[in-house]
KEVOKE-330015 format. One record per residue (C-alpha): residue in three letters; chain; x, y, z. Coordinates in nm, 3 decimals, padded with zeros to 5 digits. Example, Ala and Ser with C-alpha at 12.3 -4.5 7.8 and 13.67 -1.06 7.14 Angstrom:
BEGIN
{r ALA, A, {01.230, -00.450, 00.780}},
{r SER, A, {01.367, -00.106, 00.714}},
//
This chain:
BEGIN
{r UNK, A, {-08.611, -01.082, 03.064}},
{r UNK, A, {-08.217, -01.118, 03.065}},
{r UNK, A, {-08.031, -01.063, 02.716}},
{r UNK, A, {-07.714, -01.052, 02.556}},
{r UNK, A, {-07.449, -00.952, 02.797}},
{r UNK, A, {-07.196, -00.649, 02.767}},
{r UNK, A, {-06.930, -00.713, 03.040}},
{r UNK, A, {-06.593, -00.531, 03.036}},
{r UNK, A, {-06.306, -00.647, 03.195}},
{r UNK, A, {-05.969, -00.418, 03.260}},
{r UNK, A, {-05.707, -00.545, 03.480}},
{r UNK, A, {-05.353, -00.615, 03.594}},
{r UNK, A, {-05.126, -00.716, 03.896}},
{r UNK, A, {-05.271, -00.394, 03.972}},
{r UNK, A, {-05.650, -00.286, 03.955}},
{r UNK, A, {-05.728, -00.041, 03.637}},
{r UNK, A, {-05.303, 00.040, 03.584}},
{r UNK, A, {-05.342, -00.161, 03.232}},
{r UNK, A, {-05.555, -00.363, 02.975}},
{r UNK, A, {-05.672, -00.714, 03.026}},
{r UNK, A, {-05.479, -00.967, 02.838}},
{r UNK, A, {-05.636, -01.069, 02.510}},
{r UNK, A, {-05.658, -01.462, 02.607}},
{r UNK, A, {-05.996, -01.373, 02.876}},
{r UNK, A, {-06.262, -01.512, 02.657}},
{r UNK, A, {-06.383, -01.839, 02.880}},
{r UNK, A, {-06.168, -01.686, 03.159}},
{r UNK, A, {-06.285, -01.868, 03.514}},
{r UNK, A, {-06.195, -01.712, 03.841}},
{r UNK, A, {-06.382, -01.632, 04.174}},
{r UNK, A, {-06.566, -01.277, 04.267}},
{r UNK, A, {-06.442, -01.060, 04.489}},
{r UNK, A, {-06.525, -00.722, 04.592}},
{r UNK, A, {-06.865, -00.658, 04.430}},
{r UNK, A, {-06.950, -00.279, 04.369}},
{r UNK, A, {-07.352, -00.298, 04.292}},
{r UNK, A, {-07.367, 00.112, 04.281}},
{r UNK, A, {-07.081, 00.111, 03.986}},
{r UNK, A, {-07.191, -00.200, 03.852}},
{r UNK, A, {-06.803, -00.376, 03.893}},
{r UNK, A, {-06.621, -00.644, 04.084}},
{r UNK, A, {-06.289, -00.795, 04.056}},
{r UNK, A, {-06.236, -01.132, 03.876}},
{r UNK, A, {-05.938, -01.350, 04.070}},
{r UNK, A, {-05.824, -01.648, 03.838}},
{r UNK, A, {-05.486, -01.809, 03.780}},
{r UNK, A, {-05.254, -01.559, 03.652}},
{r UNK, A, {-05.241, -01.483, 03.283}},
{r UNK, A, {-04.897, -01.358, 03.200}},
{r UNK, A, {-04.815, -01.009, 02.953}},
{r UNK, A, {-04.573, -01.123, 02.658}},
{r UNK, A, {-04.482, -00.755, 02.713}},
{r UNK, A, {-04.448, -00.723, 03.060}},
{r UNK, A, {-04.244, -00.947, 03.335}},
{r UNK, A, {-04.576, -00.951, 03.544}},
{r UNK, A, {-04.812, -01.181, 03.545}},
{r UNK, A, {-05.190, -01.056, 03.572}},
{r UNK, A, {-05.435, -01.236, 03.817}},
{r UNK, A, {-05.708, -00.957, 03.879}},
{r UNK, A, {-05.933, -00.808, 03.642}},
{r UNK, A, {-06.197, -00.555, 03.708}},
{r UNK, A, {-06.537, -00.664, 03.591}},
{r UNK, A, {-06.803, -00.438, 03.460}},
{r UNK, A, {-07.180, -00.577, 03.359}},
{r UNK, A, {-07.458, -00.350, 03.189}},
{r UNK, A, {-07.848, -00.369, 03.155}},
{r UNK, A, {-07.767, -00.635, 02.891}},
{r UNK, A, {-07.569, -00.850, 03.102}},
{r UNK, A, {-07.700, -01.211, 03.054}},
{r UNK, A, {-07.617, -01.379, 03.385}},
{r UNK, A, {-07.700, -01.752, 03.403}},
{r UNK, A, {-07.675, -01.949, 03.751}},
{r UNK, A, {-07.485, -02.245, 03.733}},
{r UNK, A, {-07.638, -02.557, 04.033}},
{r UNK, A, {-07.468, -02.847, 04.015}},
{r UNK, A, {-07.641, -03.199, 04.151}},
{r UNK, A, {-07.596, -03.582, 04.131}},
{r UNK, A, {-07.985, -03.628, 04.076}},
{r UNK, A, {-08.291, -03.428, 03.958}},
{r UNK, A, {-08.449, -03.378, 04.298}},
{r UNK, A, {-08.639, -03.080, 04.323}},
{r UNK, A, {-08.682, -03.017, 03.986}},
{r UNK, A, {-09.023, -03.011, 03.801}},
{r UNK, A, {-09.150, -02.943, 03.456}},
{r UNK, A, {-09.012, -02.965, 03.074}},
{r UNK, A, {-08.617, -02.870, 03.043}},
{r UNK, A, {-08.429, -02.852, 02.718}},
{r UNK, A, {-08.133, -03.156, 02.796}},
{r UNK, A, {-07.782, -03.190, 02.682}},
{r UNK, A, {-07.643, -03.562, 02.749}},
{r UNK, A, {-07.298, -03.609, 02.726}},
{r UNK, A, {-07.031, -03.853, 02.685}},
{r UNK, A, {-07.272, -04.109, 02.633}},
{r UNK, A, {-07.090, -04.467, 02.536}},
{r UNK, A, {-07.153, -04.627, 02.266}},
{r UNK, A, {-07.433, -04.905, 02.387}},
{r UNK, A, {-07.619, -04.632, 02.533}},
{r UNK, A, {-07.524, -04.351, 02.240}},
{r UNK, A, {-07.727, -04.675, 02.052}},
{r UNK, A, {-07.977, -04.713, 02.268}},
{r UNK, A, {-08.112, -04.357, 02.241}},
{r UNK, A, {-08.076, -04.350, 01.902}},
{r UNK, A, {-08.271, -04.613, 01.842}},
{r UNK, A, {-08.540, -04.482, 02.104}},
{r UNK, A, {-08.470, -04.744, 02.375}},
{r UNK, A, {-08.434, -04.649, 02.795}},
{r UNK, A, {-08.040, -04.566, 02.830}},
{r UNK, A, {-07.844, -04.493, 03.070}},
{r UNK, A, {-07.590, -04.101, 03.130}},
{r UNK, A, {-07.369, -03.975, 03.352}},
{r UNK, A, {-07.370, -03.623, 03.279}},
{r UNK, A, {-07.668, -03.384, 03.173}},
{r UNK, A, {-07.676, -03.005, 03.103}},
{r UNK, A, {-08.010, -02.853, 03.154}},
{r UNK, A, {-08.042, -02.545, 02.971}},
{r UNK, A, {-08.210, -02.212, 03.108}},
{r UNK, A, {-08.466, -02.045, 02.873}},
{r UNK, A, {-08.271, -01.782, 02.778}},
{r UNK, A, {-08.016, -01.932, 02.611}},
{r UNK, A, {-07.980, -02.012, 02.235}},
{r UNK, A, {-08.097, -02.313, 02.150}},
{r UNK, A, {-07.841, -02.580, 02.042}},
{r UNK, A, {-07.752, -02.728, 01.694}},
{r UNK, A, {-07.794, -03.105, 01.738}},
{r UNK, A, {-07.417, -03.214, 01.800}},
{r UNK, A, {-07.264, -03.430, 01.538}},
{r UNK, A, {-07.110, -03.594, 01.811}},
{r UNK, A, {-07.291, -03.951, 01.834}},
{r UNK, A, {-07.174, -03.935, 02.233}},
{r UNK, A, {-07.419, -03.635, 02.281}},
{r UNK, A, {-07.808, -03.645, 02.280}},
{r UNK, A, {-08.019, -03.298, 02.252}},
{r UNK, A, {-08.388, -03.338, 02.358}},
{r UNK, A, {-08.699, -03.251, 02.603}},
{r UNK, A, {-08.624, -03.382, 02.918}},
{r UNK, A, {-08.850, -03.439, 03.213}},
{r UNK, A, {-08.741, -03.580, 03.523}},
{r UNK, A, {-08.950, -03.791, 03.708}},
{r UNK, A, {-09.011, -03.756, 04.063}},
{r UNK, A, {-09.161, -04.102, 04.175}},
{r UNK, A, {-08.779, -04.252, 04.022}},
{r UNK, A, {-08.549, -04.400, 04.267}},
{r UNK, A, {-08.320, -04.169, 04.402}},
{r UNK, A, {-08.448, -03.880, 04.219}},
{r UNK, A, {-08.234, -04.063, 03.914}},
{r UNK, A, {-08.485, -04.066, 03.595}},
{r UNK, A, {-08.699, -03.935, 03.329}},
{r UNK, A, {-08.810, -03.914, 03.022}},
{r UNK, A, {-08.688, -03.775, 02.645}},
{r UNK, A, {-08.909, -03.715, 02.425}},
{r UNK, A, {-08.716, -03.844, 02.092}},
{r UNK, A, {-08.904, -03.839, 01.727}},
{r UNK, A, {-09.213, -03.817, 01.937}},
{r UNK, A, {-09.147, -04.108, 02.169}},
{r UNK, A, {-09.094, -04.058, 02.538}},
{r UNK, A, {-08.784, -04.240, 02.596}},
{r UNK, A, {-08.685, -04.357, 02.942}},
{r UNK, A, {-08.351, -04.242, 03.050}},
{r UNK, A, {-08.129, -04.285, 03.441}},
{r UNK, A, {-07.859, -04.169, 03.579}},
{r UNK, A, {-07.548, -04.333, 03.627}},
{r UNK, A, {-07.538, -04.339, 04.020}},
{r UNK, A, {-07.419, -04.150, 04.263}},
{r UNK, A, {-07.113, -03.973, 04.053}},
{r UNK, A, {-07.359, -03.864, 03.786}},
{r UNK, A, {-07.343, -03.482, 03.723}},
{r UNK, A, {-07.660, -03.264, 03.682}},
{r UNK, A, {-07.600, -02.950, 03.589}},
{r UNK, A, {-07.899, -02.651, 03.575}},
{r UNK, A, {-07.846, -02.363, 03.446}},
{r UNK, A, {-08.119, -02.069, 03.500}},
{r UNK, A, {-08.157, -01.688, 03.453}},
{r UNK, A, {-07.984, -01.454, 03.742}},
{r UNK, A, {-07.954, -01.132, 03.795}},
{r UNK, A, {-07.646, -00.918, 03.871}},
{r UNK, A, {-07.793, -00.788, 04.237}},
{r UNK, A, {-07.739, -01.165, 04.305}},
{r UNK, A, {-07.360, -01.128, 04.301}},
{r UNK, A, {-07.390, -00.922, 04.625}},
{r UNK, A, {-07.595, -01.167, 04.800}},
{r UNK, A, {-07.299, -01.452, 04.841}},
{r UNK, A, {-06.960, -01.527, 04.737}},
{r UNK, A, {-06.956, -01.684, 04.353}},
{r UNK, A, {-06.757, -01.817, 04.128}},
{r UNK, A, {-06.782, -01.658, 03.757}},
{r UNK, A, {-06.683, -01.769, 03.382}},
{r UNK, A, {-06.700, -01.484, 03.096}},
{r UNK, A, {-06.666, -01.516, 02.736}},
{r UNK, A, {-06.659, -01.202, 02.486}},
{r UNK, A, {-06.379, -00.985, 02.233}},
{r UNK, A, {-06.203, -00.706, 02.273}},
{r UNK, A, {-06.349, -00.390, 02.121}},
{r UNK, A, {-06.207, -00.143, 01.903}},
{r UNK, A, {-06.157, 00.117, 02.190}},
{r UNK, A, {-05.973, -00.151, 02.409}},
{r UNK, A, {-06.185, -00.270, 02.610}},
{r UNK, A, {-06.275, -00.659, 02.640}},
{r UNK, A, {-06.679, -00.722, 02.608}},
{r UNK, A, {-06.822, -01.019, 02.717}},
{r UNK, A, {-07.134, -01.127, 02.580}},
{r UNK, A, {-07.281, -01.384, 02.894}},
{r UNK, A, {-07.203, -01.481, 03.223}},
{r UNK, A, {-07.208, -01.817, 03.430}},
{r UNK, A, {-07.162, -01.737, 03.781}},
{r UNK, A, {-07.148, -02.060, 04.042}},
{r UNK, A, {-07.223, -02.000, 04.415}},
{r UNK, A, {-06.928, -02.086, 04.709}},
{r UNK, A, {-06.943, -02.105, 05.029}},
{r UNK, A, {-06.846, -01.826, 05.243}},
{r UNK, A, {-06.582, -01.940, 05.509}},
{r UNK, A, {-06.718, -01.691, 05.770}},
{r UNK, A, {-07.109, -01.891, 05.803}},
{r UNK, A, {-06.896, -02.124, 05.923}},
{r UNK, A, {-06.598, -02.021, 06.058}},
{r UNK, A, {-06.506, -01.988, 06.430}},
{r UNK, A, {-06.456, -01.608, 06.493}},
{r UNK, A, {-06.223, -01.679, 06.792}},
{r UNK, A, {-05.993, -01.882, 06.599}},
{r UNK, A, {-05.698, -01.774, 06.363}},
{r UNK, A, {-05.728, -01.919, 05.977}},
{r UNK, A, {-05.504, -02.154, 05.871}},
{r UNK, A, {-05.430, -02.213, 05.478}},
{r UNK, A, {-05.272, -02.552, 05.338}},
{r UNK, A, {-05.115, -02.527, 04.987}},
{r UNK, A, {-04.972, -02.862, 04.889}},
{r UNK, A, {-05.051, -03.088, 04.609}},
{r UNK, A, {-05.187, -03.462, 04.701}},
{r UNK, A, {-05.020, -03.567, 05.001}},
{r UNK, A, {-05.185, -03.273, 05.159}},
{r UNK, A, {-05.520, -03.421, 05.029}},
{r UNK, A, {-05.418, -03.746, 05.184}},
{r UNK, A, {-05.392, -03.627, 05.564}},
{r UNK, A, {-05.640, -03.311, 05.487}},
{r UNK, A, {-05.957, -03.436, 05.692}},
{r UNK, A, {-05.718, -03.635, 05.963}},
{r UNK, A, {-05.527, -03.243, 06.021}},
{r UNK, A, {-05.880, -03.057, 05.995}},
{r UNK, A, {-06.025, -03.326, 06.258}},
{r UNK, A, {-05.699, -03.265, 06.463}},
{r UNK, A, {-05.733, -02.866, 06.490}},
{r UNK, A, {-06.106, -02.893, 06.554}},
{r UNK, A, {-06.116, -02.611, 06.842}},
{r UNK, A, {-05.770, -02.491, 06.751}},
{r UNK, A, {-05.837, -02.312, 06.382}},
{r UNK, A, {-06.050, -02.272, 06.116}},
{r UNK, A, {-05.812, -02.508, 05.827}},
{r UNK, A, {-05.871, -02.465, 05.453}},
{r UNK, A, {-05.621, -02.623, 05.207}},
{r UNK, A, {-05.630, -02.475, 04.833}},
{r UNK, A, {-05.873, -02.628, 04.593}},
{r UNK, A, {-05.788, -02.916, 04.380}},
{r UNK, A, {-05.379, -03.024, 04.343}},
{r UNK, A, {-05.101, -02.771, 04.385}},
{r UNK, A, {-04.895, -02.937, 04.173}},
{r UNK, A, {-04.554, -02.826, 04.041}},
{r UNK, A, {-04.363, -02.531, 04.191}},
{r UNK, A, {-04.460, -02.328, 03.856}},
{r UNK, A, {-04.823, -02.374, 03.923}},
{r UNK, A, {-04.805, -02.230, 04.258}},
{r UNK, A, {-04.647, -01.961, 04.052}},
{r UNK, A, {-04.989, -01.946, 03.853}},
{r UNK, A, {-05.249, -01.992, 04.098}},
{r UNK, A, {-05.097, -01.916, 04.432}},
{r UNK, A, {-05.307, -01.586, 04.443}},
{r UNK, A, {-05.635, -01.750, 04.336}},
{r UNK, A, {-05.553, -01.999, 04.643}},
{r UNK, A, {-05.560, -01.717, 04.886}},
{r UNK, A, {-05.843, -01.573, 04.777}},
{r UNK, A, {-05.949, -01.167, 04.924}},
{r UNK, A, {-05.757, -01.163, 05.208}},
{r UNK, A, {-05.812, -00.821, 05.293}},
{r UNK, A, {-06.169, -00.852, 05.306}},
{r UNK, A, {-06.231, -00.885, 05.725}},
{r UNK, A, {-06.295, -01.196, 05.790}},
{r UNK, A, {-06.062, -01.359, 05.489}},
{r UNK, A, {-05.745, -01.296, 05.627}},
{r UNK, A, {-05.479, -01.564, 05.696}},
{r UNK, A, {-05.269, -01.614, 06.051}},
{r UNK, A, {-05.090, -01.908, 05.909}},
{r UNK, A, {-05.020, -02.075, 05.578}},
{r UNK, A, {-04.817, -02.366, 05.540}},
{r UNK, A, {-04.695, -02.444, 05.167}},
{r UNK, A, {-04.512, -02.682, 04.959}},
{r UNK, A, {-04.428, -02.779, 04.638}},
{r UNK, A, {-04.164, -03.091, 04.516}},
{r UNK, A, {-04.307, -03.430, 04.434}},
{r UNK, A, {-04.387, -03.298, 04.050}},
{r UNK, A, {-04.081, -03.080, 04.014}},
{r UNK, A, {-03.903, -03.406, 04.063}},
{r UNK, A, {-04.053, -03.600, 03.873}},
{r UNK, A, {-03.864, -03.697, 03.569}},
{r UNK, A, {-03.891, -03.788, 03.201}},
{r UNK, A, {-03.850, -04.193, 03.181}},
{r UNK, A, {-03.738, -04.405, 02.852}},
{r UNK, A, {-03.904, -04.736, 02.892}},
{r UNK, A, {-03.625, -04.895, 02.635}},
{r UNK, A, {-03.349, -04.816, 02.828}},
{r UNK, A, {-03.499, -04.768, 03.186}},
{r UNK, A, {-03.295, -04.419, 03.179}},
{r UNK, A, {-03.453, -04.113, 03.404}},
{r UNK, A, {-03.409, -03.785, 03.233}},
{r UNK, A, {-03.514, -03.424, 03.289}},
{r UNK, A, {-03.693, -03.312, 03.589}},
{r UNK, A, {-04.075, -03.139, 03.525}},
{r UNK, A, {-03.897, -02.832, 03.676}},
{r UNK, A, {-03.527, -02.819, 03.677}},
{r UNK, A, {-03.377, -02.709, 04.064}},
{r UNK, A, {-03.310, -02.399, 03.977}},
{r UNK, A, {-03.626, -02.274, 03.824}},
{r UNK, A, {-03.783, -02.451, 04.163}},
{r UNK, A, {-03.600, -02.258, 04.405}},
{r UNK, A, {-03.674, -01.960, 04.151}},
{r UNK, A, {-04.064, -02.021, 04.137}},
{r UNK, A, {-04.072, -02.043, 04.566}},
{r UNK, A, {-03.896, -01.689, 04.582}},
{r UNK, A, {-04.197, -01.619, 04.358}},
{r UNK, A, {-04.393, -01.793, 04.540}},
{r UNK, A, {-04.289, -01.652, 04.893}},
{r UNK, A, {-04.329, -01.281, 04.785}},
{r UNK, A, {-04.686, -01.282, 04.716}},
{r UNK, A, {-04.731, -01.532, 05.038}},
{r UNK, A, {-04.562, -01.226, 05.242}},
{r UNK, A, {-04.810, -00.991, 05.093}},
{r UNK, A, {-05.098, -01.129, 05.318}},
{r UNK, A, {-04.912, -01.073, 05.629}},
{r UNK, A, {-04.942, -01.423, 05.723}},
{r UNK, A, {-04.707, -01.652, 05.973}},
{r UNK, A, {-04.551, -01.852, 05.665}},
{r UNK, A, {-04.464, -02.253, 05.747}},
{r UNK, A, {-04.250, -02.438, 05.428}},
{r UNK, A, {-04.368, -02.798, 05.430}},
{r UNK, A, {-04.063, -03.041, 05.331}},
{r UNK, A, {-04.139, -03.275, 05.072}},
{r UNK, A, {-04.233, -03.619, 05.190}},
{r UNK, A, {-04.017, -03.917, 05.082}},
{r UNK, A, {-04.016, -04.090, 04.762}},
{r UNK, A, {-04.005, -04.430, 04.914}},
{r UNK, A, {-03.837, -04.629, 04.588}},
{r UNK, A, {-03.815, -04.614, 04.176}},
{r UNK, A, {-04.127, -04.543, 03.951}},
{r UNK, A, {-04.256, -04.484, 03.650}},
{r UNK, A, {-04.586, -04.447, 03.478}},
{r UNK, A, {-04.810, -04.339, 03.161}},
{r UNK, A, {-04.951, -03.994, 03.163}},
{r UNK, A, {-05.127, -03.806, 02.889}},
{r UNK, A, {-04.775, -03.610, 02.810}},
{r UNK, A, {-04.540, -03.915, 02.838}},
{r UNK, A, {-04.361, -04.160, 03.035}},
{r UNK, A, {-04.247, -04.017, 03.358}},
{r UNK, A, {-04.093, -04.126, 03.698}},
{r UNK, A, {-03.955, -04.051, 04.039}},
{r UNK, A, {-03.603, -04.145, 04.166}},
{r UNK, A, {-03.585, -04.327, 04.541}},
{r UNK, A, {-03.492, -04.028, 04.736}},
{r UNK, A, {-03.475, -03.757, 04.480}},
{r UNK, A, {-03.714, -03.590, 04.717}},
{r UNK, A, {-03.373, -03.495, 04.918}},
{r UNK, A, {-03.214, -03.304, 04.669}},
{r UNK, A, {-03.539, -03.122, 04.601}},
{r UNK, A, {-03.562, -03.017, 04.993}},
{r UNK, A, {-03.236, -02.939, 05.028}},
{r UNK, A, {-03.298, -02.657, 04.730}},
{r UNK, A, {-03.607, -02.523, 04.911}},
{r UNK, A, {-03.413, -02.510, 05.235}},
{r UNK, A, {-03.199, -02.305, 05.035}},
{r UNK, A, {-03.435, -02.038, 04.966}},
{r UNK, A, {-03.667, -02.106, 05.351}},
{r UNK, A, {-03.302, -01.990, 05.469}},
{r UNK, A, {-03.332, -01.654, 05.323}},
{r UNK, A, {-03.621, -01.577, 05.464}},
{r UNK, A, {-03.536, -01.686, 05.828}},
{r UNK, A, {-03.896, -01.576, 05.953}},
{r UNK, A, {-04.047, -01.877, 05.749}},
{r UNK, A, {-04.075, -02.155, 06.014}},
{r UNK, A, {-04.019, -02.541, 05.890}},
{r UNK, A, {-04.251, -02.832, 05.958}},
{r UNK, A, {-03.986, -03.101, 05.827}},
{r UNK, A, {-04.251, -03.358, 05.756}},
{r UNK, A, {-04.046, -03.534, 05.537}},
{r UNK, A, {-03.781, -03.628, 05.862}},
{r UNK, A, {-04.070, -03.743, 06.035}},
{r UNK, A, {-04.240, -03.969, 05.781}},
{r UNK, A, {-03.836, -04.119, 05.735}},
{r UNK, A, {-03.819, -04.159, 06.146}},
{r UNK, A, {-04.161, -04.303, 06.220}},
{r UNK, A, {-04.170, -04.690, 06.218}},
{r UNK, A, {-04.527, -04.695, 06.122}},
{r UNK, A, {-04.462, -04.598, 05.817}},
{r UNK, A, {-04.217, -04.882, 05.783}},
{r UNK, A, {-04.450, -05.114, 05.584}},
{r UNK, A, {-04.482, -04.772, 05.304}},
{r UNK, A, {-04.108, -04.732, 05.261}},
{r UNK, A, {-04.111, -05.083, 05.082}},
{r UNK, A, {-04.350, -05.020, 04.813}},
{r UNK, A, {-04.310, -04.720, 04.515}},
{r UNK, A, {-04.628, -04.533, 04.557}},
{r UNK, A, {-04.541, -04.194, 04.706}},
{r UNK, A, {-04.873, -04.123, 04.852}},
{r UNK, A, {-05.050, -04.204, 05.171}},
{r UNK, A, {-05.389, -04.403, 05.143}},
{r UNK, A, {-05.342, -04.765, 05.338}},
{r UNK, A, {-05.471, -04.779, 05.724}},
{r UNK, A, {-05.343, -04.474, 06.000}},
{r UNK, A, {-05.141, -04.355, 05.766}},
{r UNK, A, {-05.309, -04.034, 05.696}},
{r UNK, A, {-05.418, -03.989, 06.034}},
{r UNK, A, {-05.029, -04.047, 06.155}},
{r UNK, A, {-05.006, -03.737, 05.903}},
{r UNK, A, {-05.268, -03.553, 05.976}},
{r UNK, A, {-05.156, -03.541, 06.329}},
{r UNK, A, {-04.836, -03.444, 06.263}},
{r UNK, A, {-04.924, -03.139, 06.041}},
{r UNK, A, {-05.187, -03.040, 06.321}},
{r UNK, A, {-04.924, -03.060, 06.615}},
{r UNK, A, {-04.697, -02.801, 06.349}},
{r UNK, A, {-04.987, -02.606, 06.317}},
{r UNK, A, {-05.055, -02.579, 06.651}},
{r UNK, A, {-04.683, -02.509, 06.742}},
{r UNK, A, {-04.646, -02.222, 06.432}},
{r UNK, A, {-04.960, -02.030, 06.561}},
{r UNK, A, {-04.791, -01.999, 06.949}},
{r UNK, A, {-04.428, -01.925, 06.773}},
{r UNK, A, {-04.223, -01.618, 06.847}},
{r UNK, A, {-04.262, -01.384, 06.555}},
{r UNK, A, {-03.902, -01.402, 06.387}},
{r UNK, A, {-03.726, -01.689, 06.308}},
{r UNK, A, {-03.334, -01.703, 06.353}},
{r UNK, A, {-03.097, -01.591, 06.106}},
{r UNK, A, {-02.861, -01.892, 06.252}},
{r UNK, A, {-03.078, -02.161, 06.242}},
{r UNK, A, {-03.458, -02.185, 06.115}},
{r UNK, A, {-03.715, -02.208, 06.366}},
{r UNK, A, {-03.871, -02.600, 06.332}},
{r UNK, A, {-04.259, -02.620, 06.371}},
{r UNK, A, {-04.303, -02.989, 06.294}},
{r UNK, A, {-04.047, -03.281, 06.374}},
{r UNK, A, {-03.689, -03.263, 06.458}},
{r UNK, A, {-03.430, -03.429, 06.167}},
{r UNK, A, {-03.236, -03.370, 05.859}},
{r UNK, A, {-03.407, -03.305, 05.567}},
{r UNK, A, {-03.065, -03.312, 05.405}},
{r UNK, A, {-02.879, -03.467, 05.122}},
{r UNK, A, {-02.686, -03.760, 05.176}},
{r UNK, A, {-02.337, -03.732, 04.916}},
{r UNK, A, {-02.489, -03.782, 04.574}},
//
């Protein structure tokens, strides 16, 4: 039986030169490089940055002992295939069905942990939102979608809410397992008294490895771009069907300092065969330009990341990109099509009708200096194309009504496509353009 885990983690820009950061408890990143013999692998997550160094530190090397608890994280929208008594965490239950349960009526949650055997148990939570109790899923329910709890000594019925319910099972592993697949992995520990960080568990998640389903004979293609990229994602993907194997980074890439963060956990091992990249096309601009708003006075103010930190952050950016010895493609910034303003979390914020211009003329600023970097200027072709006439009247910057994303899609592909067959050095006079002809200027401002 599994225990409680000793894991030691030492790391830096570079492998073993220095101690992990202090901040690694809960630390999530993906596995690379597993060393079964020596009982190590390398941990990539979004860089944690050295108050004492100007580096920021995205690798750690991961060693696990015989006391290593490892627990297998499955993730599932029903309880199909599952059989038998589980201890149940329900969470963010509202408040009719937070009632219900108490009260020992059938209720209704959207999110379940099921706990593997060889973890502590849990202190009921204080938080009325979140039910602990013995859980057994019944496998005559519709969909695979209910059960029972067995509350006060009542068996309570209890369903999940549809299809965007989250089941999550959690069950004993074993290290060996870590060189069986490509995983993701989330550590939590201290740092000893001789230095080194000690984690006491481990959750490890498994990923897909690209090559099962890669094409062999076809060059990889990486899209780092934040949600306008998600927007034509499946249209370009369906376009280079035959041409490449296309990946675009997990989640949103978000402001030019978050590339700064993650872009290394985007690219993944790329010098394990197989992993490499031929092409990667990036961008970053629609949430450096975004701008504090005041809704008394209807004034824009500061920019999420001033110009100059931008074009500082994509020279960043561009020197680890280099690294992978990839054909590099800038993406311009597509078009903010009029005024807005909205309510996040953090404040009010807005973008300015064509701010996205003096945002791409900065990056083309920087592209310039590295005259190998083609251009796809999608932003000149999403201004020249009357089918996006229709879009240029309303404020939303993204792309979600009719063809749109497929006009996109296409476009990007055709880039692609042009970038892979490209001469190998741009010109110092004028930068080579992979996507559509057109200014991605400044007009006098």
């Amino acid at each position: 039986m599994l225990c409680a885990a000793a894991v030691v983690l030492s790391g830096s820009g570079a492998i073993g030169e220095a101690e992990a950061l202090n901040d690694v408890d809960g630390v999530h990143g993906r596995v690379f490089r597993v060393d079964t013999e020596n009982r190590q692998f390398e941990l990539l997550t979004e860089t944690l940055f050295d108050p004492t160094a100007p580096e920021g530190r995205s690798r750690h090397r991961v060693h696990w002992t015989d006391e290593t608890r490892f627990i297998r994280v499955v993730r599932q929208n029903s309880f199909a295939g599952l059989e038998g008594t589980f201890r149940a965490h329900f969470r963010n239950l509202d408040e009719a069905n937070a009632e219900a349960a108490r009260a020992g009526r059938p209720f209704v949650a959207l999110r379940v942990t099921l706990r593997a055997e060889t973890e502590p148990a849990e202190a009921p939570p204080d938080d009325a939102s979140q039910l602990v109790a013995e859980f057994r899923p019944d496998p005559d329910s519709e969909a695979h979608r209910g059960g029972t709890v067995l509350l006060e000594g009542r068996a309570v019925p209890v369903r999940l809410r549809g299809p965007r319910a989250e089941v999550e099972i959690r069950r004993p592993a074993a290290a060996a397992q870590l060189a069986e697949g490509f995983w993701d992995a989330r550590v939590w520990g201290t740092r000893e008294a001789d230095g080194a960080w000690v984690a006491r568990r481990m959750d490890i998640e498994a990923r897909e490895d690209p090559r099962t389903v890669d094409d062999p004979r076809l060059p990889r293609v990486l899209v780092i771009g934040d949600s306008i990229s998600m927007n034509y994602h499946e249209a370009a993907k369906r376009a280079l069907q035959g041409v490449a194997n296309y990946y675009r980074n997990d989640g949103n890439a978000g402001p030019s300092d978050r590339g700064v963060l993650c872009v290394e956990l985007w690219l993944g091992d790329h010098t394990q065969p197989g992993l490499h990249w031929d092409l990667i096309q990036f961008n970053h601009g629609l949430h450096d330009l975004r701008q504090a708003y005041d809704e008394a006075t209807g004034e824009y103010g500061a920019h999420q990341v001033p110009v100059e930190a931008y074009q500082e952050n994509l020279e960043q950016i561009i020197a680890v990109l280099k690294r992978t010895g990839a054909r590099l493609m800038w993406c311009t910034t597509t078009p903010v099509p009029n005024d807005s303003h909205g309510r996040w979390p953090t404040g009010v914020f807005g973008r300015r009708k064509d701010e996205d211009l003096v945002y791409n003329r900065a990056a083309l600023e920087v592209i310039r200096r590295h005259p190998e970097i083609l251009v796809n200027d999608l932003n000149a072709f999403v201004r020249g194309s009357p089918e996006f006439d229709a879009w240029r009247n309303q404020a939303d910057v993204h792309f979600w009504d009719g063809r749109l994303p497929e006009f996109l899609g296409q476009a990007v592909a055709g880039a692609v496509t042009r970038a892979l067959s490209a001469s190998p050095s741009g010109s110092a006079q004028g930068q080579q353009t992979a996507g559509q002809d057109g200014d991605a200027g400044v007009p006098g401002r």
